[in-house]
C-alpha positions as CSV (number, residue, x, y, z in Angstrom):
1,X,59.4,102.3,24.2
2,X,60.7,103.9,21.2
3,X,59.8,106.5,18.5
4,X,59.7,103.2,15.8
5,X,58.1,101.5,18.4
6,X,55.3,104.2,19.0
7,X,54.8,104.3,15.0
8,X,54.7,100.4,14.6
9,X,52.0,101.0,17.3
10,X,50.0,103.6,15.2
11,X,50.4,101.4,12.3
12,X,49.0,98.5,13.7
13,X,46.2,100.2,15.1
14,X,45.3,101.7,11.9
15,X,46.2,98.6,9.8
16,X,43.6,96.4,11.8
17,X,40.7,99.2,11.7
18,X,41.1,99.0,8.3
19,X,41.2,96.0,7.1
20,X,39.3,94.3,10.0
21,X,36.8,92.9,7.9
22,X,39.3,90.5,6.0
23,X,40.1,88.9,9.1
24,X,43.8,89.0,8.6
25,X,45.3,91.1,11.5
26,X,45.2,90.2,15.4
27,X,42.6,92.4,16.9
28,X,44.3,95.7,18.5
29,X,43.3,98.7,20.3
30,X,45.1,101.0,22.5
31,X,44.8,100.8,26.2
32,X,43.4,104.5,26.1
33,X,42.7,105.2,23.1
34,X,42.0,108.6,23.3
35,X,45.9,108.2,23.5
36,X,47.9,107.3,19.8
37,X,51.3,106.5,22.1
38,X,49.5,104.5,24.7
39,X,50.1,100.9,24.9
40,X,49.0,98.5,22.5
41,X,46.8,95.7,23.1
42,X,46.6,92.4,21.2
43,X,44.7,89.4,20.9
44,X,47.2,86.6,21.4
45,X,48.0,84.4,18.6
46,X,49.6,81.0,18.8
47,X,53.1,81.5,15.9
48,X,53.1,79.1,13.4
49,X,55.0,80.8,10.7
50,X,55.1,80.1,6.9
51,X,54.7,77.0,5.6
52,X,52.8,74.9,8.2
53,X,49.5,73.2,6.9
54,X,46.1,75.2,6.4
55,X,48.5,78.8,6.2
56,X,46.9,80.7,4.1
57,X,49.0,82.1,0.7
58,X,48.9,85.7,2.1
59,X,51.2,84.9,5.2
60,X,54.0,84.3,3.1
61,X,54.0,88.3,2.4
62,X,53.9,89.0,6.1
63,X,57.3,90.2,7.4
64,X,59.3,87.4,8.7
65,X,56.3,85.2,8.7
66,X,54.8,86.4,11.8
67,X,51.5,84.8,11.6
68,X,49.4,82.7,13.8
69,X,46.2,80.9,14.9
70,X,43.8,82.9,17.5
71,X,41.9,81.0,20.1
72,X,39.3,80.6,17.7
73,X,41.5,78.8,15.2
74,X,41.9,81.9,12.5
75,X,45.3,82.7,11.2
76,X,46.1,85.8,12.1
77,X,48.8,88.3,11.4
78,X,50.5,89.6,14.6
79,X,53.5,92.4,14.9
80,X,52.6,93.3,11.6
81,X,53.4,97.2,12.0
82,X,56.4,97.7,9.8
């Protein structure tokens, strides 16, 4: 653990509360969350990266293509805090 690494955290959490409706972000919640430094929980994705058929146009904008399919078969961002 780090202070970026806390922040990406915070980021991530607040990012997916967000936005959760577009259905772009892994699902995340800290393990307390009563807790902002606490660890950070979330969903697992299966990478597929940029460029591999049925990837949406908006993964292409997420940093170093970090995206991939949840156990449901969205594609999902995941490490998406910086």
């Amino acid at each position: 653990m780090s202070e970026a690494g806390v922040s990406d955290n915070l980021i991530e959490r607040i990012r997916y509360r967000k936005w959760r409706g577009q259905g772009r972000y892994a699902p995340c919640r800290f393990l307390n969350e009563k807790e902002r430094g606490s660890i950070l929980v979330m969903e697992y994705v299966e990478p597929i990266g940029w460029g591999m058929p049925n990837t949406p146009d908006w993964a292409k904008y997420i940093d170093c293509g970090q995206v991939g399919t949840s156990r449901h078969g969205s594609v999902l961002a995941y490490d998406y805090g910086d």
